[in-house]
C-alpha positions as CSV (number, residue, x, y, z in Angstrom):
1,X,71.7,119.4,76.8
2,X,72.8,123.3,76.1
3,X,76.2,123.9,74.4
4,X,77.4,125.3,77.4
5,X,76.5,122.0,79.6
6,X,78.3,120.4,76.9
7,X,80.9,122.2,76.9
8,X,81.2,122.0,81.0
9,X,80.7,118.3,80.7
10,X,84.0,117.9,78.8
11,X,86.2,121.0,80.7
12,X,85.7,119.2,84.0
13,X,87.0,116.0,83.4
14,X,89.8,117.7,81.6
15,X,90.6,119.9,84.5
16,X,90.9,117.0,86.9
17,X,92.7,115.0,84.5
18,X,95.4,117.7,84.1
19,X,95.6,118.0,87.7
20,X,95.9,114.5,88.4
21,X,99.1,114.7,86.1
22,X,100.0,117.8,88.2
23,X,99.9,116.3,91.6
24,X,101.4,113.1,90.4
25,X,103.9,114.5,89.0
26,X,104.7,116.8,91.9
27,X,104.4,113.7,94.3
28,X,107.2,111.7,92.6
29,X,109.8,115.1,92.6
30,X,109.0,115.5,95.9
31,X,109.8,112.1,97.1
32,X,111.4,109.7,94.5
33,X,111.0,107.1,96.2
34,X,108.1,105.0,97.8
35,X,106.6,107.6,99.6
36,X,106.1,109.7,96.6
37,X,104.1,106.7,95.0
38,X,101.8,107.2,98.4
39,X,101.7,110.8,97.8
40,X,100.5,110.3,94.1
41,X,98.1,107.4,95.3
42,X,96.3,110.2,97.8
43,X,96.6,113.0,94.5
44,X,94.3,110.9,92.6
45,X,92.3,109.8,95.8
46,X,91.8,113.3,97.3
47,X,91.0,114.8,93.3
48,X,88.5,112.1,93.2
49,X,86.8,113.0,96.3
50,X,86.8,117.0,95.8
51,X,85.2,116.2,92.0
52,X,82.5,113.9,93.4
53,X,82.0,116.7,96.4
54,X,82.0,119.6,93.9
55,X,79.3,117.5,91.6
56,X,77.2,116.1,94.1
57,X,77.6,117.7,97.6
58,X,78.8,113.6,99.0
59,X,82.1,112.2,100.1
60,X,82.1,108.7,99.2
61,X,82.8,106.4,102.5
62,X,84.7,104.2,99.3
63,X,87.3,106.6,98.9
64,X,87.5,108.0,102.3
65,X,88.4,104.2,103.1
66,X,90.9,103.4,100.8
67,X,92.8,107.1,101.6
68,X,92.4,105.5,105.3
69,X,93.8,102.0,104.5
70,X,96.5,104.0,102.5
71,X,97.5,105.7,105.1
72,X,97.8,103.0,108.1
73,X,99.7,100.9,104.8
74,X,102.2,103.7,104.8
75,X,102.8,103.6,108.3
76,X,102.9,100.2,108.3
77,X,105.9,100.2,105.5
78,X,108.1,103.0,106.9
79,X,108.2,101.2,110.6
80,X,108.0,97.8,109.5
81,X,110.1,96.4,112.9
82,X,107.5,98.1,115.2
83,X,104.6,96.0,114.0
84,X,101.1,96.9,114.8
85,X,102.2,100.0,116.8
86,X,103.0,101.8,114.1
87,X,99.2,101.7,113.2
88,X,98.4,103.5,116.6
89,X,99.9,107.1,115.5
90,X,97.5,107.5,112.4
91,X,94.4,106.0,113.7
92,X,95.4,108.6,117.3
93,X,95.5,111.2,115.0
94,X,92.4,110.3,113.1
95,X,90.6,110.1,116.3
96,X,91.8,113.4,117.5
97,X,90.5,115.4,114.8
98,X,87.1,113.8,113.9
99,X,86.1,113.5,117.7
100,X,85.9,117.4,118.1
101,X,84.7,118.1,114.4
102,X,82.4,115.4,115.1
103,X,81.1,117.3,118.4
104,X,81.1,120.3,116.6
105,X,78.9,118.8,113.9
106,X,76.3,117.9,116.8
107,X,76.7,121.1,118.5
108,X,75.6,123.0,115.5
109,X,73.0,120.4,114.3
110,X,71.5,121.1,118.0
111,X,72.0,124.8,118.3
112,X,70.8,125.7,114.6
113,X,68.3,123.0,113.5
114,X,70.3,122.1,110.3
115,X,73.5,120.5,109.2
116,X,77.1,122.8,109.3
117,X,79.3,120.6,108.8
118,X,79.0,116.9,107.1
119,X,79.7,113.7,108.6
120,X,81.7,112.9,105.3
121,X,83.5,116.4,105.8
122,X,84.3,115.0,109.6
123,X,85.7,111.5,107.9
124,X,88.0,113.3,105.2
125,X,89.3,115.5,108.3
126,X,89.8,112.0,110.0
127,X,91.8,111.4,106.9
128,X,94.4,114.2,107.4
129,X,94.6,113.0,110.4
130,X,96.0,109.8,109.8
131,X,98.7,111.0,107.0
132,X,99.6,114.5,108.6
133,X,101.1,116.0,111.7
134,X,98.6,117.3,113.8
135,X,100.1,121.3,113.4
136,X,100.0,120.7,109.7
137,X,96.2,119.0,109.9
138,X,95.6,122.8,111.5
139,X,97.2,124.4,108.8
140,X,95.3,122.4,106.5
141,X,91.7,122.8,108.1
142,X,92.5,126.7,107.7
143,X,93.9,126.4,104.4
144,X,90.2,124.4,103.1
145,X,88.3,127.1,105.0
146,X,89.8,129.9,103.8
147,X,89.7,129.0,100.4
148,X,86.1,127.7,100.8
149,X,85.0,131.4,101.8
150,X,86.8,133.0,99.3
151,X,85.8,131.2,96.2
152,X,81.9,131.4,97.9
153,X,82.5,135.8,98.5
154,X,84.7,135.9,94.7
155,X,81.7,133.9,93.2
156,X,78.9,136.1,94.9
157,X,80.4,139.2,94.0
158,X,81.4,137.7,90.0
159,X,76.9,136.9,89.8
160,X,76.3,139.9,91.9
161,X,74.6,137.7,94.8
162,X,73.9,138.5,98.5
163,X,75.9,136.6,100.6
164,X,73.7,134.4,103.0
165,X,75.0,132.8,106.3
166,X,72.4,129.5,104.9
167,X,74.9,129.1,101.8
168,X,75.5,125.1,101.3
169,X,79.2,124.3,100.0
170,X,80.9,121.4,99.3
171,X,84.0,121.8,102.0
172,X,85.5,118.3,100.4
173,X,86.1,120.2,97.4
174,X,88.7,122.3,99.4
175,X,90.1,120.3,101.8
176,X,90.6,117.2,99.7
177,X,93.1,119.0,97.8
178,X,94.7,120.6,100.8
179,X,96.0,117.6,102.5
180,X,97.0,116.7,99.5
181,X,99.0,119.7,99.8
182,X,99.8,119.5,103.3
183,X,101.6,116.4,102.4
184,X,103.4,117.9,99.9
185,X,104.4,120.7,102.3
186,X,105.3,118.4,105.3
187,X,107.4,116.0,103.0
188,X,109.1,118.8,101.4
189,X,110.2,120.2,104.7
190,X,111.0,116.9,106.1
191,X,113.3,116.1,103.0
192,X,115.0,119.2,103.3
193,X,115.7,118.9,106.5
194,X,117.0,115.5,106.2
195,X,119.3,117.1,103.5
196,X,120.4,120.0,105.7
197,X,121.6,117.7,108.8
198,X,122.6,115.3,106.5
């Protein structure tokens, strides 16, 4: 091991760590209560996930799972009288955003010969659909993608690399942490809201 690898092997771990303090931290302002200690459960969950993608190009089904039972746990608490319908909304909106990713992902497979678009890529979208509005699971989608392309096109042009269509990224690295941050967004605004007709 170079100085440099050890000096990468102890700056990543610190960098996730501080951000994990971050999010957490930005969870419980956000929403004091029990739906900020959800918020800070899917931080560390979604940092976990981006880290393992960024280091090994795989989204662990472990961690997809739990951000899944999270999710249909925090439904479950906020409509507690409604019982096991309050399960449907997450799961319908889990199911409405990996079904055409999904398709997508076959499409492309077909079409190309080669993988776009993960199947653990297609799960974490699954994911945002169970904790987020659909229009903010858009927003969020966007959000990963564009921030996927530019880091790719900043970290080309920083080696001085061609760009090539064939590049492999880890899209869990970005789009973890943005429904992280589309919850943050939607719970804001929803808060706010709440405080303005209140």
């Amino acid at each position: 091991m170079t100085g440099e690898d050890a000096h990468d092997g102890i700056r990543a771990p610190l960098v996730v760590s501080l951000a994990l303090l971050v999010a957490v931290f930005a969870s419980l302002v956000t929403a004091p209560a029990a739906e900020g200690l959800y918020g800070a459960f899917l931080a560390a969950l979604m940092l976990a996930i981006a880290a393992n993608d960024a280091r090994h190009y795989l989204i662990p089904n472990e961690l997809t799972g739990a951000a899944f039972a999270l999710a249909l746990l925090r439904a479950a608490a906020f409509v507690p009288d409604v019982g096991a319908e309050a399960l449907l909304w997450p799961v319908a909106r889990a199911l409405a955003v990996a079904l055409p990713l999904l398709l997508l992902m076959l499409a492309y497979r077909y079409w190309r010969g080669r993988d776009g678009l993960g199947l653990g890529d297609v799960k974490l979208a699954a994911i945002s659909g169970a904790w987020l509005d659909l229009a903010t699971v858009a927003a969020v989608i966007e959000l990963a993608a564009l921030l996927a392309i530019g880091v790719y096109v900043a970290n080309a042009a920083l080696h001085r690399k061609p760009l090539r269509g064939t590049a492999f990224l880890p899209f869990g690295l970005f789009l973890a942490p943005s429904i992280w941050i589309g919850w943050l967004g939607e719970t804001w605004y929803l808060n706010w809201l709440g405080g303005w007709l209140g």
